[in-house]
C-alpha positions in Angstrom: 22.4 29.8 -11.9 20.4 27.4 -14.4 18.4 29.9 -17.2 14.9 30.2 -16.4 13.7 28.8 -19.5 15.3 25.3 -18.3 13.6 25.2 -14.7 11.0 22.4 -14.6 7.5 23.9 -14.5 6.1 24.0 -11.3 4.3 20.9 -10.3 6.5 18.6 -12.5 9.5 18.7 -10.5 10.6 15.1 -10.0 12.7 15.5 -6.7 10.0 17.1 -4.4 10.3 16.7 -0.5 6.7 14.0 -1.1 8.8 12.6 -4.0 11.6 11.7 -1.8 9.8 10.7 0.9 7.8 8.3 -1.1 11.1 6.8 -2.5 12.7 6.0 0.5 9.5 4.3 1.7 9.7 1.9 -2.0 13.3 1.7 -0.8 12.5 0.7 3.0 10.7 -2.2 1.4 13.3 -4.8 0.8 14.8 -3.8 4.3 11.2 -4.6 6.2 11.0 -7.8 4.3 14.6 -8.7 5.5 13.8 -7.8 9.0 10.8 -10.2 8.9 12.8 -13.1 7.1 14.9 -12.6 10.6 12.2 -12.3 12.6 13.7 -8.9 14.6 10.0 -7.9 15.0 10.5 -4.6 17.0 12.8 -3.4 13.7 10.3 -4.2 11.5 7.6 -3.0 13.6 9.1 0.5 14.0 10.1 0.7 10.3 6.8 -0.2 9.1 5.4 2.7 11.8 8.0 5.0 10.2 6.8 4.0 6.7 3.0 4.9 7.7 4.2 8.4 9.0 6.3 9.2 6.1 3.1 8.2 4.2 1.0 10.4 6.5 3.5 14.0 5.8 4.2 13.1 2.1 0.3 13.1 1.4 0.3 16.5 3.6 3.1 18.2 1.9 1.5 17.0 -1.8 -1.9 18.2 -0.7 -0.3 22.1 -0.3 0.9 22.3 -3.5 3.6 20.3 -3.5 2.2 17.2 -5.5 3.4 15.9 -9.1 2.3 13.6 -11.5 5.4 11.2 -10.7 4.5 12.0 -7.0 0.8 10.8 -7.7 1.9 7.3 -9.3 4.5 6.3 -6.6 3.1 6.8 -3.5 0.4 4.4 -4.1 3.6 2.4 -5.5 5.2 2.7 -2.7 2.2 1.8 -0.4 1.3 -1.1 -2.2 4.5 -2.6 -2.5 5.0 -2.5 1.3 2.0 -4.1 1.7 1.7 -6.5 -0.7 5.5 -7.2 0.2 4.6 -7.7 4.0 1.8 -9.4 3.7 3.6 -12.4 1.5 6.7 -12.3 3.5 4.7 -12.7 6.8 2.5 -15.7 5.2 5.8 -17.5 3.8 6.9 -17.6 7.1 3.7 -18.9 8.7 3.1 -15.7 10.8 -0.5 -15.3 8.9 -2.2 -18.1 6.6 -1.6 -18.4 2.7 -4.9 -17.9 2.1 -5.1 -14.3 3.4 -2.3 -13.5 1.2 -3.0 -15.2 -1.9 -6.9 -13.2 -1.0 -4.8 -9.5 -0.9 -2.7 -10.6 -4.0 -5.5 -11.4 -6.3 -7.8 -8.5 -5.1 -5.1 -6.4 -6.3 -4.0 -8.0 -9.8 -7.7 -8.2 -10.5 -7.7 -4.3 -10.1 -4.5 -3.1 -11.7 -5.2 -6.2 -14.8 -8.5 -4.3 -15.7 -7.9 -1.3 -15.4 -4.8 -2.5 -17.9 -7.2 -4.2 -20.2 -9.8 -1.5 -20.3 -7.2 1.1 -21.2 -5.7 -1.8 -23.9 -9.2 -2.3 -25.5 -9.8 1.7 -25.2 -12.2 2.4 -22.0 -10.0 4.5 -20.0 -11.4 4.5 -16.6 -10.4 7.0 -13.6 -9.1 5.3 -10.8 -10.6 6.8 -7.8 -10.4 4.8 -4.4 -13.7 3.6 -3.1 -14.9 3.9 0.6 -14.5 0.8 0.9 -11.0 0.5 -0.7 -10.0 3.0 1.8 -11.5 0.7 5.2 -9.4 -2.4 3.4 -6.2 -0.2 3.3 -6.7 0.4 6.8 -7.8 -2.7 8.0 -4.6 -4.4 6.0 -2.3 -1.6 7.8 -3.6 -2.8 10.8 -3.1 -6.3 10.5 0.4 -6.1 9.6 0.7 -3.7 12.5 -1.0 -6.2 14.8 0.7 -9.0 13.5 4.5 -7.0 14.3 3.4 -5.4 17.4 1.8 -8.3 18.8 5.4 -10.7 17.7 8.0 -7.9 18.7 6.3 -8.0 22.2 6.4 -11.6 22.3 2.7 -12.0 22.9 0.3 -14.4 21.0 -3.7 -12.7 21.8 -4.5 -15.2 18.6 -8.1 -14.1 19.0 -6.8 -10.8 18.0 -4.7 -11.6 15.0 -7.6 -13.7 14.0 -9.9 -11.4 14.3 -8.2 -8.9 12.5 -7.6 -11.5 9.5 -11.2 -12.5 8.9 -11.9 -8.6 9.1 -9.4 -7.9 6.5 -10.8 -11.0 4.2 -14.2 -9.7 4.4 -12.4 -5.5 3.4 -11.1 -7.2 0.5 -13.4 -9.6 -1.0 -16.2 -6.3 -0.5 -13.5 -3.7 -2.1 -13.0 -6.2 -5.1 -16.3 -7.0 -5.6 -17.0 -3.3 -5.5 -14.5 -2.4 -8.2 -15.7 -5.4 -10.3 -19.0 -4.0 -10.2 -18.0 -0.7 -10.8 -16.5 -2.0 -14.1 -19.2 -4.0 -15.3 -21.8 -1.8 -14.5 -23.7 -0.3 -17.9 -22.7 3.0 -18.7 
């Protein structure tokens, strides 16, 4: 048995449960990308569910105590690289437009670039997810959940996917306006 002065302290283990859990999910991300390159929608479909679960109980378990610092950078990792990875995998092969993509992309390099230069020039700023961050999330989840679902079944419903498209343009184009003026604003 390990001394006690060499256990980690608690709250900075780095292989929690949520730790794990969010690894597997960065892991699952080159396999859901695969599965879309082939076009076996129902396995991408249920590992993208299974990704949004695992997402669900590791934020659960990290809320009861069982959070870290390395826990708290990749989850959103994790999240956003499935996303971002889906997203640009479905447009490449023509199962949603360029545009839509290229939109998600740029929203999110715009955030994560300056909130880089701001630390690099000295204005740390705390990164706390807006409302309306949170409704993009959801409305991007759900149009890479509509856009599997409605393929692995084999049914078009454009109106739907469409829909759900111009939706998630207008999430993101409000989220990174919000963040820019959020930035910007006088303090």
């Amino acid at each position: 048995m390990p001394d006690e002065g060499m256990l980690p302290a608690q709250g900075t283990a780095v292989l929690t449960l949520p730790n794990a859990i969010s690894l597997g999910r960065l892991c699952a991300v080159p396999v859901a990308v695969w599965l879309v390159i082939r076009r076996d929608w129902a396995a991408a479909f249920a590992l993208f569910v299974a990704a949004g679960i695992s997402d669900a109980i590791d934020g659960w378990l990290a809320r009861r105590g069982r959070g870290t610092a390395l826990g708290a950078a990749l989850d959103p990792l994790a999240d956003k690289a499935l996303m971002v990875s889906m997203v640009v995998t479905l447009a490449a092969i023509g199962e949603l437009p360029s545009w839509i993509a290229i939109l998600i992309v740029f929203r999110d390099l715009l955030i994560v670039g300056g909130v880089v230069l701001l630390w690099m020039f000295g204005h740390g700023m705390a990164i706390r997810p807006l409302v309306v961050s949170k409704l993009n999330t959801a409305m991007q989840i759900g149009l890479v959940a509509i856009v599997l679902g409605l393929d692995a079944l084999n049914v078009a419903l454009s109106p739907l996917r469409w829909a759900a498209i111009w939706i998630v343009a207008g999430t993101t184009i409000a989220s990174g306006a919000a963040y820019l003026a959020r930035t910007v604003r006088p303090a």
